[in-house]
N, C-alpha and C positions, 0 to 999 in steps of 0.2 A: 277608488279602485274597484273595479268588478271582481265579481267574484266567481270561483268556478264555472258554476252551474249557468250565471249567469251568458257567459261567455263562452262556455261549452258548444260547439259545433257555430258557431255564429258565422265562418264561413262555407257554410253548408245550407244547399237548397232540399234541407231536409225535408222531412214531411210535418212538421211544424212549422214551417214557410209556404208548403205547398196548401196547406190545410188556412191558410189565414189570406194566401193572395190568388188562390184559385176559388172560380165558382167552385158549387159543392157538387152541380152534376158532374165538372169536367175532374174534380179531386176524386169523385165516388169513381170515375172509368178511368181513372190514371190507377186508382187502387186496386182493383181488378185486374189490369195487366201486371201492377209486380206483384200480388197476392196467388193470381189464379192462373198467371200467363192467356188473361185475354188479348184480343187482336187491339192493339193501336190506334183508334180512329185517326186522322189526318187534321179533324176541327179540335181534337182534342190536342195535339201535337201543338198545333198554331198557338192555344191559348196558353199551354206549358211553355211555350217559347218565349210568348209576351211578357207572360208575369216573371219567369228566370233573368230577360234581361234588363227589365224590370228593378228586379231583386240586385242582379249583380252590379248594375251601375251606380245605383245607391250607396255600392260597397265600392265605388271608384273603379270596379271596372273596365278596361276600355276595349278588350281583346275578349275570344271563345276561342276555344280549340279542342278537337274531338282529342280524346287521350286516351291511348290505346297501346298495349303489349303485345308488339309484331317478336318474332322468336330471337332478340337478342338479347334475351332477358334482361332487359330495361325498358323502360316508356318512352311512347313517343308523342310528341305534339306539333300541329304545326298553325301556328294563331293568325284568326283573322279579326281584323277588328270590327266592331258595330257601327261602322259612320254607313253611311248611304247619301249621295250629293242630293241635295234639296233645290231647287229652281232659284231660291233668290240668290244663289252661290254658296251657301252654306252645306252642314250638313245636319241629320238626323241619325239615330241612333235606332238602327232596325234589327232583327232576330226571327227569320221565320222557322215556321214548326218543318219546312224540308232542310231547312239549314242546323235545325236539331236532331232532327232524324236520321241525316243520311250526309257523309262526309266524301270529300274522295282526294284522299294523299297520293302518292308516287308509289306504287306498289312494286315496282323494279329495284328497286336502294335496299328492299329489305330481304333478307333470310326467305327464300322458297324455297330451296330444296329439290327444287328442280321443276317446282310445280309452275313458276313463270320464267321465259322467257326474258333474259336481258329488255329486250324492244317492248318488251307488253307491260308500259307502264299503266294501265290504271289495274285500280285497285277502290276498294269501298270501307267506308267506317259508317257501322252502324250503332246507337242509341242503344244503351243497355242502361234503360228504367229502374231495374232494379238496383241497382248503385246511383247514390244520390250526385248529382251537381255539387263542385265546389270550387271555390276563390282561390289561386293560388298567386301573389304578386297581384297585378292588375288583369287576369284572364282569369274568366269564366272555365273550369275543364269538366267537358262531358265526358265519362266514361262510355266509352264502345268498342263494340267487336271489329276486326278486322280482315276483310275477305277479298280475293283475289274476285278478277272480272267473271271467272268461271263459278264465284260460289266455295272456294275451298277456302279453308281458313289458312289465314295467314299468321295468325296471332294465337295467345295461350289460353284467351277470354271464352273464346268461341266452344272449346271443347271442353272448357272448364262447365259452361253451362249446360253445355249437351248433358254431360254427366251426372252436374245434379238431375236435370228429368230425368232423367236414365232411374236413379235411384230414387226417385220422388216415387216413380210410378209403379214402382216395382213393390216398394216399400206400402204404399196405400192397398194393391193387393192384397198384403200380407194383414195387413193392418184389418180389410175388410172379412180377412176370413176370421179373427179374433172377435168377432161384433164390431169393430169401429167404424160407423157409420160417420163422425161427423167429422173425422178431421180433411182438411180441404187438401190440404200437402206435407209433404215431409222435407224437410231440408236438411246438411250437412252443415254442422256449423265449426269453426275451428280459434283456435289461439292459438297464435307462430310466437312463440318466447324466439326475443333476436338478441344473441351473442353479438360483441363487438370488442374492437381495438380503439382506443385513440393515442394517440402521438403527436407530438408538437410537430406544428407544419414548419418549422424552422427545420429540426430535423429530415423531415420528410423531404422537403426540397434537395437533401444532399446524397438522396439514396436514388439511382437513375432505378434501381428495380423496382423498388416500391410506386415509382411513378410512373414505371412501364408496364407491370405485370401487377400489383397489388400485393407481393408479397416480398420479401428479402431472399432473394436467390444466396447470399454468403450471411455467414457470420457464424461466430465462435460463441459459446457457449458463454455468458458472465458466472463471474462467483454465487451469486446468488440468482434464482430461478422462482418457481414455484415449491420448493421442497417443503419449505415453513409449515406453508397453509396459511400463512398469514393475510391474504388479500381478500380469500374468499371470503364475503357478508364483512368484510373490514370499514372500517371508519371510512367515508368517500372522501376524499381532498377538494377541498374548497373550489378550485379550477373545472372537477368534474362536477362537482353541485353546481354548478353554475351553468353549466350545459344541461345537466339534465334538466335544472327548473326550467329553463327556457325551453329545450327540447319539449317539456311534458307541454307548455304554453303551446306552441305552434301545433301539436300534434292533437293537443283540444279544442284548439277553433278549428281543426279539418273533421271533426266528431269520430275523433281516433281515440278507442279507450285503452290509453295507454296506463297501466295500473302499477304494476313494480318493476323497482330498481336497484340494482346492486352492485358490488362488484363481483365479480367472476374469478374464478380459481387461478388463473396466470397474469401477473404485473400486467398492470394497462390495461387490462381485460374487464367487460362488463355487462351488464345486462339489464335490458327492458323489455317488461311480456303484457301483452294486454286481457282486457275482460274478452272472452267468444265473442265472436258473432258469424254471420252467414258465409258462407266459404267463399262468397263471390266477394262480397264486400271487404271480407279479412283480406282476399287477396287485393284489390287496390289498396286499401291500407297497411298491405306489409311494403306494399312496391313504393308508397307514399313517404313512408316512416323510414325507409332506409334513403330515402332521397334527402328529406329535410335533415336526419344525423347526420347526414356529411357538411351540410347546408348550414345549419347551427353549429356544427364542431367545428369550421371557418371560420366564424364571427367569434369565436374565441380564442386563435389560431391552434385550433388541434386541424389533425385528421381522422378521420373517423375511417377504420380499417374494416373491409367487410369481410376479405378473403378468409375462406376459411382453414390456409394454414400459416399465417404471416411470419412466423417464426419459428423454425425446428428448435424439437428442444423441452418446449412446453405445450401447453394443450391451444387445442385451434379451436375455433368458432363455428357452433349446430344454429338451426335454427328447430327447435322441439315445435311438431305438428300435433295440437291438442286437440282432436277429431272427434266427434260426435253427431249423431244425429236425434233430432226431435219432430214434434207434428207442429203446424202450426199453432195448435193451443199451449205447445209449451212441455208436451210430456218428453219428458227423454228417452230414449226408446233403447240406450243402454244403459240405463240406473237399475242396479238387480233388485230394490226395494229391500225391508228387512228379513224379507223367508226366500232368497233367488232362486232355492229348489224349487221351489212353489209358484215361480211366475214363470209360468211357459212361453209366455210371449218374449220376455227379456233373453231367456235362454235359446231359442228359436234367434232373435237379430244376431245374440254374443254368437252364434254358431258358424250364422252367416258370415262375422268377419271370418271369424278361427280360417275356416272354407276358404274365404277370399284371398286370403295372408297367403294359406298353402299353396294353396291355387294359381296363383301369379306373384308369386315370390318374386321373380324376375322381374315383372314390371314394376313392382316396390322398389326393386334393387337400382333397375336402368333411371329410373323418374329421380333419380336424388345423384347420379352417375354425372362427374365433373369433373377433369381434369384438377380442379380445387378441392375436392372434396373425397379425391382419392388417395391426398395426402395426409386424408384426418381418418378416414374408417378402419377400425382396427386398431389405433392405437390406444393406449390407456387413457382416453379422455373421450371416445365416442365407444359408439355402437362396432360389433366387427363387421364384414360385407354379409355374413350369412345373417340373413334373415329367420326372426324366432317372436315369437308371442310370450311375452311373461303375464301368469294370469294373479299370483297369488295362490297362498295356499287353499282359501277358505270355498272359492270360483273351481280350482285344481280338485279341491274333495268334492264338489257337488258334481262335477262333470265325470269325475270315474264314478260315483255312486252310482250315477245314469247309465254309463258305459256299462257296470256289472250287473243291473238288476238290485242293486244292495242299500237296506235303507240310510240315510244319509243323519247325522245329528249335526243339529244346529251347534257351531261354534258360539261357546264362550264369550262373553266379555269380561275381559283383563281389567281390571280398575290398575293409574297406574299408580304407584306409590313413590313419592319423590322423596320420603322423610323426612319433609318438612311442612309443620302443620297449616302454617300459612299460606300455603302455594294451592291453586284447585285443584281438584280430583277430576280425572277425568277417564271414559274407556278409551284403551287402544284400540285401534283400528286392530279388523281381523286380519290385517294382511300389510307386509312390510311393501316398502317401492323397491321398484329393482334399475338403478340409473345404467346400469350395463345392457340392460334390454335394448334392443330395436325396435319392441313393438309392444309397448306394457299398459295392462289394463290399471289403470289410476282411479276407479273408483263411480265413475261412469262415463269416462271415456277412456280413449286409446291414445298413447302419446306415440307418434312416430317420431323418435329421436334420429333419424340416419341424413334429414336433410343437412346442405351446407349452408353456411350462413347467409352467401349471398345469392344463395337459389330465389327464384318465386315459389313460392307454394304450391302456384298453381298444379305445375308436374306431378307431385306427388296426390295430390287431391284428386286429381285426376282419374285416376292409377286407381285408389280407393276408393273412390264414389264407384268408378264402376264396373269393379270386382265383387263390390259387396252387391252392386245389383244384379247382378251373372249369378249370386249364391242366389240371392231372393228369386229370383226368377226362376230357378230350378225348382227352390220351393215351394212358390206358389204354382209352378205349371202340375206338381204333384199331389199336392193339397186341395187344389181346387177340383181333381177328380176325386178324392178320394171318398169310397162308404163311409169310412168310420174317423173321420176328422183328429180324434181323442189319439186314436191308435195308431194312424201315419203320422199324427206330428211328434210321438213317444221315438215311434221307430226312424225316425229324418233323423230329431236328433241322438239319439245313440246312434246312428250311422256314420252322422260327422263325425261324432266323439274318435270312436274306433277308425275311419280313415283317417283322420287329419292330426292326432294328439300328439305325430311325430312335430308338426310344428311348434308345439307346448316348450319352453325349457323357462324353470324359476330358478336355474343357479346361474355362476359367474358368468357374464357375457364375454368375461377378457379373458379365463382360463384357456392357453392354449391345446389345454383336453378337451374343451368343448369343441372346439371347430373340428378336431377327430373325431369327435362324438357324430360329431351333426354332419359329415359328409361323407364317411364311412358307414356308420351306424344308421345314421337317420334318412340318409340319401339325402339332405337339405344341398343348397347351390351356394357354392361361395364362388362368386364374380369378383376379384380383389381391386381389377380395374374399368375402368370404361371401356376400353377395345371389349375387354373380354364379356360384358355385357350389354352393350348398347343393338347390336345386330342382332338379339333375344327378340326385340320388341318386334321384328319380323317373323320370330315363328308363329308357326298356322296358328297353333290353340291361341295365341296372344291378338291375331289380327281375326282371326273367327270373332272371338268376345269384342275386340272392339267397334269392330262394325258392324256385330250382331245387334248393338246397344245404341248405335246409333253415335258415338261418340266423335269417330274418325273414319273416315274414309279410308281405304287400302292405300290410295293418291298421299291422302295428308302422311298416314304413316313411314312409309318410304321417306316422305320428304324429311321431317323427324326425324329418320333414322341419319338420312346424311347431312342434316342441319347438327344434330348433338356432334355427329363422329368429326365432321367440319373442326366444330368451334372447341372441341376439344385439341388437336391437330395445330389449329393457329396457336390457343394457349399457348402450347410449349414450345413451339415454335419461334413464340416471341419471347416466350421465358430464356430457350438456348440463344439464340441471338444477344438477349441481353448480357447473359453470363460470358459471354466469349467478348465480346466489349469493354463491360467493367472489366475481366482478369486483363485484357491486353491492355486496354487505353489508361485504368486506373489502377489497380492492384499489382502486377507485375514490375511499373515503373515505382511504385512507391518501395514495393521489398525491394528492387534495384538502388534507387537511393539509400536508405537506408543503409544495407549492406556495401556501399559504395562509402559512403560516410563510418561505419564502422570499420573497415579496411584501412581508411585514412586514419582514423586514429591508434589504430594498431601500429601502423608506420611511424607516426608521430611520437609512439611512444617509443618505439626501437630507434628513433632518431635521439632523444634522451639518452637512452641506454641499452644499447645493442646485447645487453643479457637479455633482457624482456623475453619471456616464452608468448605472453598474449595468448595464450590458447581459451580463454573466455572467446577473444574477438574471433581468434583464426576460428575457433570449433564454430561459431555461430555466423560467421561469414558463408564456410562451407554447408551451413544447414539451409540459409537462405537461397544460396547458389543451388543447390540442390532441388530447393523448391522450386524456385525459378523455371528449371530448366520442367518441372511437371506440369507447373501451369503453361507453358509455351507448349509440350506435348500435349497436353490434354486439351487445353483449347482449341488447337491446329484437327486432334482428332473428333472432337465435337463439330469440326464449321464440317469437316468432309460427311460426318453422318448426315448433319443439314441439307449438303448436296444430294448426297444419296436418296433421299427422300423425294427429288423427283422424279426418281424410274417405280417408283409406285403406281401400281394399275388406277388405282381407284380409292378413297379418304376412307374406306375398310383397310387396307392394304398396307399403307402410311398411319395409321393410327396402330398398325402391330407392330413395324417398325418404330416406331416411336416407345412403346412400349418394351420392347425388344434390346433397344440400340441407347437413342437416343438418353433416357431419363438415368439408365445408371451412366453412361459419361458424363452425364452432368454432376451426379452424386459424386463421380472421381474426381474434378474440376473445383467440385466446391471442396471437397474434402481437402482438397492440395492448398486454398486459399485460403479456408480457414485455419488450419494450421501455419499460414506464412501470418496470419492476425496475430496470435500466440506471440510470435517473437518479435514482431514489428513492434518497434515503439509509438507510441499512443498519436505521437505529431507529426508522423509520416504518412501514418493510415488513412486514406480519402474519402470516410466518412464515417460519420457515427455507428458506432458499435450498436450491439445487443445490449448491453449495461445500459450507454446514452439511451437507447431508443424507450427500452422499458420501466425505467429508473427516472426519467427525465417529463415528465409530469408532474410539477411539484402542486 
């Protein structure tokens, strides 16, 4: 049996593959384009082509397919395979360097936004070098960009990449006004920690919601919840160890570092977060990793739930964006070192975000904005919608020191003391974590906790890369004029300090005195839902920086803006559809039964003995009856909001209506049904409960 390392990435045409079956001129100029973003050669292309499928048939390949993330936040492929007919009638197994290079899918099937044309089907997938080749089944998958015939992106890849340039270049800059002469690039690198659900696909199969929307439109509360605490870091159950070993297998032959696992604070609930790496590559491997969890949680008959609110009640599912950036040699460019008063250059990046956060709060807010994920923000188990920086005390005292003019003392180390002599000693950390943050400095990075679980990354990455290079670029357009180099980068940052500290907060993220604090007081933006934020991403200052940076087009934005407001719009769309369904077609006839059959035996017993009061049955007949008659009201009054929603101008217009109208009918609908659960008994009810679903993992 192999062993990790050995088998680690083995279905990956990594650079340990490329380095042993490529020449060394063509390995040295394949390394230069994803090192230094040199041009391409075309001879160079050709001979990456030969040795990949080369590489991948060896591995039983028989298929390639460009794999690319067009705006429905999921992947797309579409496989051709390697035969080429040979003259004696056979075939050969061919792969040229333009059939690596350059792809071209149906570019009408996907999310434009208005940027193509129904009839304008082509469309292009381009080669992105810098994410390596890998095996998935018997197909080779090239990651690449995806672009309309015009050149505009059609896909999340394309502006994910603008944006690290964006901040590569901005960052070396800054880097070059400090002395650093040798570093080649800077990159953003991340770790998306992925929350998850599984559930027996036995169950699953009996829930039409959970199979049409991903989450449980009804159900009643069980006896038991999360209240315990018991599941969180609990003992795993054999069923899920057996997914995750496997899961962790599959996700190491794709050279996906997948590192810890646990279970998560709500029944069912769990968690896998990997080691950093490049923000381009995290992102294929977060979109990789949530495919194969569902893919693996099959072969064991779970389902793997990604929504991030599957069940009201208890806590829903983030995906925590672990953000940072370094040079290519490795320095981290937000590690404050042991004197952080004393490192100007640390201080000067941390500024730049504080700046960035402030700055485009809104686009922090819209890039994570999901009709899924608007039923997790704010509650006691995420981030609230208002956007905040938690920095810690010890970062908190050195940035007013600055702010005042006032000398600063070094914090303490705490030795701690456990009272027990055999246990180690060790110092505390200067500064506690603050899990209620949106935005908390961890020690030299930033965790953006507000994403949902089954976002990409990519949006928010996005969003940050190139905020944070809109701060650098203000300050290196000021620094690099500057006389006195010492004295403008003192006075930059104490300027940040003093503008931006309203975004600073290190208390409770859930007290509902902070959000008075911070929107009253601090003037900070709370967005609670998507309508209310997604048309931000159109104001000036927001499309000024993004196409000041190079990141998006005015074209692409627009189209984003009515691709989110869209697919939020359908979400619930299909969510009300389904609840007006289940309550008529299942729900409604079961408390009918029921209450039909308790009637009967009410009769049955005054046919015994015509004393009988039965007011058990008569009182709990009329309580059903009652219900009855609210779920047929509120149903009938959700299909007509439904209708109504086509005299809307425009998917701005209907997504306030929806917000508006639709989402509390639904909350009265469900409310009416779940209390008809309460009294229906257990064998009437037409499908598995709350209890089954999260209890039923053994």
């Amino acid at each position: 049996m192999k062993t990790v390392p050995e088998y680690f990435g083995s279905m990956v045409f990594d650079d340990r593959v490329m380095k042993a079956n490529l020449p060394a001129k063509v390995y040295q100029s394949l390394r230069k384009t994803i090192d230094e973003g040199a041009q391409l050669d075309i001879r160079v292309a050709n001979a990456v082509a030969a040795a990949m499928k080369d590489w991948a048939v060896s591995k039983g390949a028989t298929h390639y397919t460009h794999w690319f993330q067009p705006l429905t936040g999921v992947t797309a492929e579409k496989h051709d395979s390697f035969i080429a007919p040979s003259p004696d009638g056979g075939v050969i197994m061919e792969f040229s360097g333009k059939e690596l290079v350059r792809g071209e899918p149906d570019a009408s099937s996907f999310p434009s936004g208005g940027l193509r044309a129904t009839f304008e089907a082509r469309g292009y997938t381009a080669w992105d070098p810098t994410s390596y080749a890998f095996i998935k089944g018997k197909t080779l998958c090239i990651p690449t960009a995806f672009c309309s015939y015009g050149g505009e992106a059609l896909d999340k890849k394309t502006p994910l990449l603008r944006s690290m340039e964006a901040l590569n270049k901005q960052a070396l800059r800054i880097l070059r006004l400090f002395g650093n002469d040798t570093a080649k690039c800077v990159r953003s690198s991340v770790g998306p920690e992925q929350e998850y659900f599984l559930i027996t696909k036995e169950m699953y199969d009996q829930r039409p919601d959970l199979r049409f929307t991903g989450r449980t439109l009804f159900g009643a509360k069980p006896p038991k919840g999360q209240e315990m605490d018991d599941h969180y870091f609990g003992v795993i159950k054999p069923r899920v160890a057996a997914f995750m070993e496997e899961l962790n297998d599959e996700l190491w032959k794709l050279g996906i570092l997948a590192k810890t696992e646990h279970n998560e604070v709500a029944p069912a609930q769990h968690e896998l977060a990997p080691i950093y790496t490049t923000t381009n590559i995290a992102t294929d491997h977060n979109q990789l990793t949530m495919e194969i969890m569902q893919k693996v949680a099959a072969k064991h008959g779970l389902v793997c739930l990604l929504h991030e609110k599957p069940f009201a009640g208890v806590n829903g599912s983030g995906k925590h964006n672990n953000w940072s950036i370094a040079t290519d040699s490795g320095q981290n460019l937000l590690s404050p070192g042991e004197t952080p008063f004393e490192n100007a250059q640390f201080l000067l990046f941390l500024c730049a975000v504080i700046k960035a956060v402030d700055d485009y709060q809104d686009l922090l807010r819209l890039s994570v904005a999901t009709a899924g994920n608007d039923h997790r923000l704010g509650a006691n188990e995420a981030p609230p919608a208002v956007v905040s920086i938690f920095l810690g005390d010890e970062l908190t005292a050195v940035l007013e020191a600055i702010e005042n003019d006032t000398p600063y003392q070094d914090a303490e180390k705490t030795q701690m003391k456990l009272g027990v002599n055999v246990l180690p000693k060790f110092n505390r950390d200067t500064t506690d974590r603050n899990r209620t943050s949106p935005f908390a400095f961890t020690g030299n990075k930033f965790e953006f906790r507000m994403l949902g679980s089954s976002n990409s990354i990519a949006c928010a990455n996005i969003m940050l890369n190139s905020a944070v290079a809109e701060s650098l670029k203000v300050y290196a357009d000021r620094l690099e004029g500057a006389e006195d180099f010492e004295t403008a980068l003192h006075a930059m940052i104490q300027k940040t300090i003093k503008d931006h500290k309203r975004i600073i907060f290190n208390g409770n993220g859930y007290d509902g005195s902070w959000i008075q604090e911070a929107t009253e007081k601090r003037g900070l933006l709370n967005y609670r839902t998507t309508p209310d934020c997604m048309p931000h991403l159109l104001d000036k200052k927001n499309v000024d920086m993004l196409t000041g940076q190079g990141v998006y087009s005015e074209a692409e934005l627009k189209s984003r803006c009515e691709i989110m407001l869209d697919n939020y719009c359908k979400t619930v769309v299909i969510e009300a559809n389904t609840m007006v369904d289940m309550a008529k077609t299942q729900i409604a006839p079961a408390v009918e039964a029921y209450a039909a059959d308790v009637a009967k035996a009410a009769a049955a017993k005054k046919g015994l003995d015509s004393a009988l009061v039965c007011s058990y049955e008569t009182g709990l007949v009329r309580k059903l009856s009652a219900l009855l008659d609210r779920i047929a009201a509120k149903a009938d009054e959700l299909e007509d909001a439904l209708l109504a929603l086509h005299q809307a101008e425009d998917v701005q217009a209907e997504s306030v209506m929806i917000r508006d109208s639709i989402l509390g009918l639904m909350g009265e609908l469900r409310l009416a049904c779940d209390e008809s659960e309460t009294l229906t008994a257990k064998k009437y009810w037409p499908f598995p409960t709350y209890a089954d679903l999260l209890f039923g993992v053994k």
